[in-house]
C-alpha atoms as a printed R data frame, in Angstrom:
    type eleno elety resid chain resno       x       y       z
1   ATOM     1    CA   UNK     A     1  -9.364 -15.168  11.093
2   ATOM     2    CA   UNK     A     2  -9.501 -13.242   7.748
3   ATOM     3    CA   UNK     A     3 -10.100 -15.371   4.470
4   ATOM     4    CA   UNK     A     4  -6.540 -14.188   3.280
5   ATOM     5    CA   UNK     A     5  -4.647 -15.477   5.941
6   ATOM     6    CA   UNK     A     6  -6.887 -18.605   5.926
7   ATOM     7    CA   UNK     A     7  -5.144 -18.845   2.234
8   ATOM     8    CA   UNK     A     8  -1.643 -18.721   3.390
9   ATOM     9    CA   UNK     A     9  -2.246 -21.071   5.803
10  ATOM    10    CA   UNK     A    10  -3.793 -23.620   3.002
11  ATOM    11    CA   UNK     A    11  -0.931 -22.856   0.974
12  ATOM    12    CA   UNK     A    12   1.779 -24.052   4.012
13  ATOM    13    CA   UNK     A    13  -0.859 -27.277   3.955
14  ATOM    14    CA   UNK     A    14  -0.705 -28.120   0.593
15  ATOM    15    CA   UNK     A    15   3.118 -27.561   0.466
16  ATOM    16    CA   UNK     A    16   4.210 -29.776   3.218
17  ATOM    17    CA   UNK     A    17   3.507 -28.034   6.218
18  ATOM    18    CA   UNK     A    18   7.232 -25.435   6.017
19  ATOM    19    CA   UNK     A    19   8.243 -23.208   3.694
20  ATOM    20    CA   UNK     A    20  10.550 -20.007   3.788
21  ATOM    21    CA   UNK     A    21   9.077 -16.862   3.650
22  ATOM    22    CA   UNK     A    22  10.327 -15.403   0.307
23  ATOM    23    CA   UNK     A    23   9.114 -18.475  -1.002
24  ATOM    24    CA   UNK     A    24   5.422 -18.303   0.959
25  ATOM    25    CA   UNK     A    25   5.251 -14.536  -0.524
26  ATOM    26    CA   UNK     A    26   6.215 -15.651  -4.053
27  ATOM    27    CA   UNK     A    27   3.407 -18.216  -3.894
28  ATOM    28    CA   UNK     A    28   1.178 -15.667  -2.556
29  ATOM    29    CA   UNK     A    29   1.594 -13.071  -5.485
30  ATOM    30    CA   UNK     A    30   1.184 -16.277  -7.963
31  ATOM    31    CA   UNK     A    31  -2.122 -16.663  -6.561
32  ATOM    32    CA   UNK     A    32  -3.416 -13.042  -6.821
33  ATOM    33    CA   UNK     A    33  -2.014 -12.600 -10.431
34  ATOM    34    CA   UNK     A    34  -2.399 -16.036 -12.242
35  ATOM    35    CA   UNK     A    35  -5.919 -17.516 -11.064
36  ATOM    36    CA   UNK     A    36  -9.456 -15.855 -11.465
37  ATOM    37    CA   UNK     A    37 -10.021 -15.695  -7.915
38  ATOM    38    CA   UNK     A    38  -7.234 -13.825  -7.206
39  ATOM    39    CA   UNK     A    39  -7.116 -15.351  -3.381
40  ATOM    40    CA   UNK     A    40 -10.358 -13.778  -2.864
41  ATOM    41    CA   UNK     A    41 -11.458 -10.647  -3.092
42  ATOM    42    CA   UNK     A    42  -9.669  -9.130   0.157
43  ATOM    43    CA   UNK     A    43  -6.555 -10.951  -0.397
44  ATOM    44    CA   UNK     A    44  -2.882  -8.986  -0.843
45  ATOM    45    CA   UNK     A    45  -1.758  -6.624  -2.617
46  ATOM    46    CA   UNK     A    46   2.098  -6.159  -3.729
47  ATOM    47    CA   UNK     A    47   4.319  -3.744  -4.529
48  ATOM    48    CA   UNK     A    48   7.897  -4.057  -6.146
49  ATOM    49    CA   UNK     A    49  10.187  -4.642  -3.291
50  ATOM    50    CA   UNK     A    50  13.858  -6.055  -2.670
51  ATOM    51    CA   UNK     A    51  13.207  -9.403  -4.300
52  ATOM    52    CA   UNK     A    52  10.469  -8.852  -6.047
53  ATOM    53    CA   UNK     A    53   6.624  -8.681  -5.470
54  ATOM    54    CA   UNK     A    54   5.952  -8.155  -1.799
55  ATOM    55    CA   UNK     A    55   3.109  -6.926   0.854
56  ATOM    56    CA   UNK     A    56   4.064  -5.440   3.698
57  ATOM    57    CA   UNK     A    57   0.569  -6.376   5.028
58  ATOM    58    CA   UNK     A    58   1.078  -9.951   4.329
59  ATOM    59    CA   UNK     A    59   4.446  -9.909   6.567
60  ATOM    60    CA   UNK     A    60   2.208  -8.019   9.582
61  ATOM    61    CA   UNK     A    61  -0.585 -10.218   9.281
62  ATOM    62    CA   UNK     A    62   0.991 -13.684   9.990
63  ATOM    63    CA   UNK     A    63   2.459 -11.865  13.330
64  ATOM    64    CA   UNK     A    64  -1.484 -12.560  14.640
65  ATOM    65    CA   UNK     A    65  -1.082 -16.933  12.979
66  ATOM    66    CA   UNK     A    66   2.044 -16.982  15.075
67  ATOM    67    CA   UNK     A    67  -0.152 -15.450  18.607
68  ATOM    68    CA   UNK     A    68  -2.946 -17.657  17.524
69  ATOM    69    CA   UNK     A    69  -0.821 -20.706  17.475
70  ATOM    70    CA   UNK     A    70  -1.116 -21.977  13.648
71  ATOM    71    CA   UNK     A    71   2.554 -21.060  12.667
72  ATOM    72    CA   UNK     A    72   5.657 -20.635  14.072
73  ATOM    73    CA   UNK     A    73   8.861 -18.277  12.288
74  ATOM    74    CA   UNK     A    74  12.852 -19.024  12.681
75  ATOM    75    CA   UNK     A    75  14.864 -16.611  11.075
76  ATOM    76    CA   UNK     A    76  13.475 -16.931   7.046
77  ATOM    77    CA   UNK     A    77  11.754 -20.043   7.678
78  ATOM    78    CA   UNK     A    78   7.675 -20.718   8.535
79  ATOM    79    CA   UNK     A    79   6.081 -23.627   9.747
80  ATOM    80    CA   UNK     A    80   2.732 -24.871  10.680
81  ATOM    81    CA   UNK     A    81   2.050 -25.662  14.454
82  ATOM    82    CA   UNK     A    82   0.126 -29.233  15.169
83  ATOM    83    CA   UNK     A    83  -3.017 -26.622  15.202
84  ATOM    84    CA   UNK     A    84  -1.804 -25.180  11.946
85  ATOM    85    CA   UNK     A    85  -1.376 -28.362   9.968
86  ATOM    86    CA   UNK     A    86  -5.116 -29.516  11.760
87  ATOM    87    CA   UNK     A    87  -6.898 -26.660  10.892
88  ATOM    88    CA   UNK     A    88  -9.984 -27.462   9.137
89  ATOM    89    CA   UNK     A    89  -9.360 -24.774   6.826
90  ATOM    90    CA   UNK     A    90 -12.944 -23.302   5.315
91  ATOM    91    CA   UNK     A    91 -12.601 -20.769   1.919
92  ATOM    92    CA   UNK     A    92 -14.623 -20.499  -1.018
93  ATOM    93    CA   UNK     A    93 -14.204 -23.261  -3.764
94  ATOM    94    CA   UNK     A    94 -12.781 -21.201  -6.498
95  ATOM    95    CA   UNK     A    95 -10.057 -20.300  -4.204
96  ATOM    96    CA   UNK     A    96  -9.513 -23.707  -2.565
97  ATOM    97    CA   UNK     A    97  -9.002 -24.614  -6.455
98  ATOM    98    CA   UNK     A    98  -6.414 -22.005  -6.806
99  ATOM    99    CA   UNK     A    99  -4.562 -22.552  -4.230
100 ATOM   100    CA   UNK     A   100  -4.139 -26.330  -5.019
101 ATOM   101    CA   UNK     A   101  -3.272 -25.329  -8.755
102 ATOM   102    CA   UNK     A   102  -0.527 -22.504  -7.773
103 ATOM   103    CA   UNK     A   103   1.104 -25.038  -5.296
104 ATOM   104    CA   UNK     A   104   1.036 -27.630  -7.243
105 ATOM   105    CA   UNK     A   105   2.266 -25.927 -10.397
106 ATOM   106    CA   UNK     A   106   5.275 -23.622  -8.202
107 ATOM   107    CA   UNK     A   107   4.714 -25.482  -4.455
108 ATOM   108    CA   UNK     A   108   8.037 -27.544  -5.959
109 ATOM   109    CA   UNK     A   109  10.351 -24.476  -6.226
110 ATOM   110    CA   UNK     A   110  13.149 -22.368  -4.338
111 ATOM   111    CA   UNK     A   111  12.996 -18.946  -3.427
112 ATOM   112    CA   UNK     A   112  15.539 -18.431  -6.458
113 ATOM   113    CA   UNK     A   113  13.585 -20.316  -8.730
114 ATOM   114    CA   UNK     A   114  10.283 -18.905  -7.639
115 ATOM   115    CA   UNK     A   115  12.325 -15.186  -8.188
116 ATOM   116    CA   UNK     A   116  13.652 -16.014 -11.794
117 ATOM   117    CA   UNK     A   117  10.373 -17.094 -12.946
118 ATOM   118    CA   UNK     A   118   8.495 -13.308 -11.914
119 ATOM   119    CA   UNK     A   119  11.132 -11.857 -12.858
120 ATOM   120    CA   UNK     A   120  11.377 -12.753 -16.342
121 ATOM   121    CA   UNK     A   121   6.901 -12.008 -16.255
122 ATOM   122    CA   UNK     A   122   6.491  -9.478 -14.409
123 ATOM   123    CA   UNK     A   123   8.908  -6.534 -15.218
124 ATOM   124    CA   UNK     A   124   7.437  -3.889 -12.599
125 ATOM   125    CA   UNK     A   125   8.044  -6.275  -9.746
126 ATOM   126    CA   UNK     A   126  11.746  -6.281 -10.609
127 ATOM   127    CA   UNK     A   127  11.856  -2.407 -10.485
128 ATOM   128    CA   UNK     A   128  13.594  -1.896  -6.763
129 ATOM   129    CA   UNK     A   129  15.173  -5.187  -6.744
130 ATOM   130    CA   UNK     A   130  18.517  -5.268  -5.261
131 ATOM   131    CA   UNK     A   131  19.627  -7.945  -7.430
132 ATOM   132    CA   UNK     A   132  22.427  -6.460  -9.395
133 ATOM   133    CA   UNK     A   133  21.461  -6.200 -12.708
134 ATOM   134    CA   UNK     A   134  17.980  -7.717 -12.637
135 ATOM   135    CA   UNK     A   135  15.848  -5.189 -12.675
136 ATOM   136    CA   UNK     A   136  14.157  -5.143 -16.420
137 ATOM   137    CA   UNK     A   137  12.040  -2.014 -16.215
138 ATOM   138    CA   UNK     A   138  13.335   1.078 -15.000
139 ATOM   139    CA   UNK     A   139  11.411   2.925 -12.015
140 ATOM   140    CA   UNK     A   140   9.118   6.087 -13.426
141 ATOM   141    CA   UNK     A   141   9.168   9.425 -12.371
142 ATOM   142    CA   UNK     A   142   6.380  11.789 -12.818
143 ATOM   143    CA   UNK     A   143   6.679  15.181 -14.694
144 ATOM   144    CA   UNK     A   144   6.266  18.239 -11.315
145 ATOM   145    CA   UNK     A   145   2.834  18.975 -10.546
146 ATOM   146    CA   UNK     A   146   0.100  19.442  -7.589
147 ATOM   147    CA   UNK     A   147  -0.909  15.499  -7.394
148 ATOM   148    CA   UNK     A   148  -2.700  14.222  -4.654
149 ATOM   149    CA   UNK     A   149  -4.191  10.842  -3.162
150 ATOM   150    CA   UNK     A   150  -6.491   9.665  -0.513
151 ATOM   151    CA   UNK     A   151  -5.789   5.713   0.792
152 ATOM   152    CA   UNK     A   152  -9.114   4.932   1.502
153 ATOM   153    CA   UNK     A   153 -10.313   1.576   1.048
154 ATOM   154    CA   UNK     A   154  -7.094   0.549   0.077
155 ATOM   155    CA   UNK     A   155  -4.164  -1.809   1.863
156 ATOM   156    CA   UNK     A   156  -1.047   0.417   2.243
157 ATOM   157    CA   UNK     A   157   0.677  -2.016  -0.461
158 ATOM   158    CA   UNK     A   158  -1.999  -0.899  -2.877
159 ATOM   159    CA   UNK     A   159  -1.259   2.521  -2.013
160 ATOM   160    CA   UNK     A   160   2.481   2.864  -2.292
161 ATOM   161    CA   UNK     A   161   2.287   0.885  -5.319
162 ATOM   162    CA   UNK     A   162  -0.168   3.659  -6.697
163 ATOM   163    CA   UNK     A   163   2.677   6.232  -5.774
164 ATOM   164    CA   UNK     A   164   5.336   3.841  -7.458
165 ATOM   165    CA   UNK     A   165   3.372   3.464 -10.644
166 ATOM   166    CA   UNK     A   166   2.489   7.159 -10.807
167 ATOM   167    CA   UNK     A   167   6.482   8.052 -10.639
168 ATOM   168    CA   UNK     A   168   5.933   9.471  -7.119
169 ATOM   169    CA   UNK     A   169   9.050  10.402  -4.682
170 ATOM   170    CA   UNK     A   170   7.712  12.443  -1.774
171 ATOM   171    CA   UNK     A   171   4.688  11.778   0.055
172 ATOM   172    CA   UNK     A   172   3.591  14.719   2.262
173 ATOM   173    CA   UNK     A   173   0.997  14.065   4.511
174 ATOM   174    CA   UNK     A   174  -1.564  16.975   4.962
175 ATOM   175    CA   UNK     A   175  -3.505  14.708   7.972
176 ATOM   176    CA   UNK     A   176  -3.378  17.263  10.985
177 ATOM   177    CA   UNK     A   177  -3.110  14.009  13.348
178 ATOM   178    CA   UNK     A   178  -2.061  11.189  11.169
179 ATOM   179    CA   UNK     A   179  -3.137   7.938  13.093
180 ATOM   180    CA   UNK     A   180  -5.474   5.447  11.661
181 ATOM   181    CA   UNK     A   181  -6.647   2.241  12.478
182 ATOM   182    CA   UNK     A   182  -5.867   0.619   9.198
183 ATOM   183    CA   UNK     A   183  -1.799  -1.149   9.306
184 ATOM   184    CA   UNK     A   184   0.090   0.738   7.186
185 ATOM   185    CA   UNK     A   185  -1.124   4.509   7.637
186 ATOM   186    CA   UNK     A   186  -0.189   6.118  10.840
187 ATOM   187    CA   UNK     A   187   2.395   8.331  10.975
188 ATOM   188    CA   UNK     A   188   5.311   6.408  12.586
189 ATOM   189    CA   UNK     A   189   4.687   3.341  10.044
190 ATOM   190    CA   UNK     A   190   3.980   4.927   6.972
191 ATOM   191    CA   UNK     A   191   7.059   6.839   7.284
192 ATOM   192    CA   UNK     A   192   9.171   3.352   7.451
193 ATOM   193    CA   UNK     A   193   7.637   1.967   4.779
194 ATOM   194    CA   UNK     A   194   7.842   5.392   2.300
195 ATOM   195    CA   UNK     A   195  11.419   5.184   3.589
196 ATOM   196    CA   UNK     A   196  12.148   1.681   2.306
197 ATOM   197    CA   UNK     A   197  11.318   2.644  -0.629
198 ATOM   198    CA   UNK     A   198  12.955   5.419  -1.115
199 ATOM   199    CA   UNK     A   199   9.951   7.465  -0.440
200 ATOM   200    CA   UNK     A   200  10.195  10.867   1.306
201 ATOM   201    CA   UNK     A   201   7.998  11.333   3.323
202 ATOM   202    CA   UNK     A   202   7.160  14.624   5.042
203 ATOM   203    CA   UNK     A   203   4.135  15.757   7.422
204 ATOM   204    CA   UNK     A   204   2.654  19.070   7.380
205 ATOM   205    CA   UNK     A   205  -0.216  19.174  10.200
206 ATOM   206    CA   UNK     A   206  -0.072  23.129   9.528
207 ATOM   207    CA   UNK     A   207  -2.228  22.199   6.359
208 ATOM   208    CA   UNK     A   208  -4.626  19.902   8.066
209 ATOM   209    CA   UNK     A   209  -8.427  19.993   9.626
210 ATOM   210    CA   UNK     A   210  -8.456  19.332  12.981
211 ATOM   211    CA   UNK     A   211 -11.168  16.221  13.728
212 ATOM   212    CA   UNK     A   212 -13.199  18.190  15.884
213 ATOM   213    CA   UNK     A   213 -14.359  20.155  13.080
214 ATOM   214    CA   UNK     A   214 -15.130  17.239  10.968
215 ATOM   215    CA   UNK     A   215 -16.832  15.767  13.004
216 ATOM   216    CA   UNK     A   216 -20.797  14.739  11.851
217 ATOM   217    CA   UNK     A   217 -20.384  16.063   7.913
218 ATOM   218    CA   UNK     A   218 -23.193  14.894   6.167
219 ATOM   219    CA   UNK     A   219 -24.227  17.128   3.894
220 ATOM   220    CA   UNK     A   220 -22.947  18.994   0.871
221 ATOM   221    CA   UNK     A   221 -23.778  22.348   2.559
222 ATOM   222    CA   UNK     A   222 -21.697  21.440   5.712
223 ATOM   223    CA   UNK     A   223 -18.477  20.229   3.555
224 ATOM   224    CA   UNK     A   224 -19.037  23.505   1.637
225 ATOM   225    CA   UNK     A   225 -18.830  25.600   4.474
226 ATOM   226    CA   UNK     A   226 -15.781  23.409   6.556
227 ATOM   227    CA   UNK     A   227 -13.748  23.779   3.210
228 ATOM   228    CA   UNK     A   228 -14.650  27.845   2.823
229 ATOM   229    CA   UNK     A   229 -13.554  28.946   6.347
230 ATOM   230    CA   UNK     A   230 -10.375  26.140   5.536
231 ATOM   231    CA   UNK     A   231 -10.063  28.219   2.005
232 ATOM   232    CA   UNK     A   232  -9.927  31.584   3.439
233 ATOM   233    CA   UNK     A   233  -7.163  30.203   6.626
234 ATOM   234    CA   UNK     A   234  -4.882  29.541   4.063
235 ATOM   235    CA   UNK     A   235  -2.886  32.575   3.337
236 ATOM   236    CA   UNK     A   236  -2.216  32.761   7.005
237 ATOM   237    CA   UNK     A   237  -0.470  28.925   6.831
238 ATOM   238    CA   UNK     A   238   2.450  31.080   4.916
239 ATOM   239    CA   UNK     A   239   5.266  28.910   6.400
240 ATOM   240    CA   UNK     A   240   3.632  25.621   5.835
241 ATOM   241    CA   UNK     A   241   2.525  26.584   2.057
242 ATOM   242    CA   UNK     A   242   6.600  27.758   1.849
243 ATOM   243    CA   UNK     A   243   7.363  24.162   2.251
244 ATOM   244    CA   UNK     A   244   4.897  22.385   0.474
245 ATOM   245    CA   UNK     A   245   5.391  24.440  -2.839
246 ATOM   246    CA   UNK     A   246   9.071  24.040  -1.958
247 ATOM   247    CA   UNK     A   247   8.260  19.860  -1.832
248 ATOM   248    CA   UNK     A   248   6.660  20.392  -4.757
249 ATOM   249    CA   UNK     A   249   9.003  21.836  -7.065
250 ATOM   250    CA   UNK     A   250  11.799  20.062  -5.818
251 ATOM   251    CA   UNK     A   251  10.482  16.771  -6.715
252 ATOM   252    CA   UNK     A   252   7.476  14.483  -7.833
253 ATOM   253    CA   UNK     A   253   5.315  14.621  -4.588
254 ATOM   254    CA   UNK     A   254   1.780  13.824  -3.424
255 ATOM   255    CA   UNK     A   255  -0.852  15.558  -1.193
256 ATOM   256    CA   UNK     A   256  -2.028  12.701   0.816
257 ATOM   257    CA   UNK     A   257  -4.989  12.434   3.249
258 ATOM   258    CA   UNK     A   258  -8.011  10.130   3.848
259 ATOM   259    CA   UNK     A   259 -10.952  10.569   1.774
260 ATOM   260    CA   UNK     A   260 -10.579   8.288  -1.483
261 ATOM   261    CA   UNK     A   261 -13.117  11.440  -3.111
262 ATOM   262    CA   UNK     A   262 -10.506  14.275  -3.577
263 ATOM   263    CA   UNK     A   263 -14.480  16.479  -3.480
264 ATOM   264    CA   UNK     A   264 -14.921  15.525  -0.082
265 ATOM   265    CA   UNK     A   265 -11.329  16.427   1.000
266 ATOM   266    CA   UNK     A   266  -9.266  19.539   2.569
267 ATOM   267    CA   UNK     A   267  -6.385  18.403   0.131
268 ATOM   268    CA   UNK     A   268  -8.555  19.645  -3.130
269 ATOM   269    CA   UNK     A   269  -8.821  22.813  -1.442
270 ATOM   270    CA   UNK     A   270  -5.462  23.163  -0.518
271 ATOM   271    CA   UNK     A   271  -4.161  22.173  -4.660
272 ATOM   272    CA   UNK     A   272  -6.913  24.568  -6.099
273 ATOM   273    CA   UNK     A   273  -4.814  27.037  -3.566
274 ATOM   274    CA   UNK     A   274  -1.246  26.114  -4.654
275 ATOM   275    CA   UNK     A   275  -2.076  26.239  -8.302
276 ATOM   276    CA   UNK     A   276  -3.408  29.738  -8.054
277 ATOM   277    CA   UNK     A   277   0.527  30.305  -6.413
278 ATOM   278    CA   UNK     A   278   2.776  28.042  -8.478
279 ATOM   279    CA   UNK     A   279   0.308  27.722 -11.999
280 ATOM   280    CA   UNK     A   280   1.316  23.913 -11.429
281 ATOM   281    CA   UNK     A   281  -1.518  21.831 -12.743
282 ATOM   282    CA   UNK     A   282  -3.441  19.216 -10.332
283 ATOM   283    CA   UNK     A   283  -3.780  15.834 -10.992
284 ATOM   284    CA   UNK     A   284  -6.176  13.414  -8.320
285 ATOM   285    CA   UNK     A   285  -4.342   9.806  -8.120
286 ATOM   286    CA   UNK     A   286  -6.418   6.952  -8.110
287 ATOM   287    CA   UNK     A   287  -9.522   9.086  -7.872
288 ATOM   288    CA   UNK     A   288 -13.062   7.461  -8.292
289 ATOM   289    CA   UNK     A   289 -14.488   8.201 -11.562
């Protein structure tokens, strides 16, 4: 069992053993914003959702407590099992500590109350809410240019917030087969989520690498050479370049693939290509500097 989901099930200890789940995902966000230990240093990320702060991870993840037999779900409502509520639960100190202080500063409140409180905090969390007039910062969007992202080593919440933050409305996905084993990023469920939040999201496998020819890259002289031969296949990929500078120009969209490195990815190729057609300007999204 992962340390983070160890830490919700503390949480449903310390509270009593049954909580809802807008409340269990307003204590959770609590945690990861207001102590130093943030839940740990794998624990959830958020992103600015119907009510509020929420992970679409977190609500995946406690579908393997409920096989495992430490929590049970009716409707809105989650309890611990007798294995739940016995679980000699083991995390570090610090976020043992945390937990106790979060639930016993906020373990007393309703969802409502729980929602009033972020809300009047933390502004960007309110941004999609569909609480009529409650939302207290209004959602950004970015000026039209080439951006592009890579997800790696990040949760899919941490992602899509990135988009969010940047002002982002279309996500097309250059992947040529875009399956991963990480939740959140193959094609089917990375769709849904862009979708609920009012995401386009569009796939162009006409401007991916096929694996097989990515396969064993290890040197700078091989990535050189894979992106060269991609370089000079581009001008042939006329209908798929059609549509992406159409994407492009339409509205605030993103490049996305893989590699967190934009140097070590087919999508800086492709950008360095569509600025030379549009005279857009490219900008690498959460990048590593």
């Amino acid at each position: 069992m992962l340390h983070r989901q160890k830490a919700l099930l503390l949480i449903l200890q310390q509270v009593g053993g049954a909580a809802s789940s807008l409340q269990m995902m307003k204590w959770a966000f609590l945690l990861s914003h207001e102590t130093l230990s943030q839940g740990g240093k794998t624990f959830y990320q958020f992103i600015p959702y119907r009510y509020g702060p929420y992970s679409f991870t977190l609500a995946q993840e406690t579908d393997s407590l409920i096989r495992n037999g430490f929590l049970e779900k009716e409707n809105s409502s989650w309890s611990l099992t007798s294995l739940g509520k016995e679980l000699d639960i083991n995390l570090p100190k610090t976020v043992v500590q945390d937990i106790q202080s979060i639930t016993a500063k906020y373990g007393k409140l309703s969802g409502e109350e729980l929602i009033d409180l972020i809300y009047n905090q933390y502004f960007w969390f309110t941004v999609n809410s569909d609480l009529r007039g409650r939302r207290k910062e209004k959602r950004p969007s970015a000026e039209k240019a080439i951006y592009t992202a890579g997800y790696e080593g990040k949760t899919v919440d941490e992602f899509l917030n990135l988009l969010l933050e940047s002002g982002i409305s279309c996500l097309i996905d250059v992947r040529y087969n875009p399956i991963s084993r990480r939740y959140g990023f193959h094609k089917s469920t990375l769709g849904r989520l862009c979708n609920s939040l009012k995401i386009d999201y569009q796939h162009l496998p006409g401007l991916g690498i096929p694996g097989s020819e990515r396969d064993n890259l290890s040197s700078d002289a091989q990535y050189t050479s894979l992106f060269e031969k991609y370089c000079c296949s581009l001008p042939s990929r006329k209908d798929d370049l059609i549509d992406v500078i159409d994407l492009l120009k339409s509205k605030p969209s993103v490049l996305v693939c893989m590699e967190a490195d934009p140097a070590f990815c087919h999508r800086n190729v492709l950008a360095q290509h569509l600025t030379t057609l549009t005279g857009m300007s490219i900008q690498h999204l959460g990048a590593p500097k």
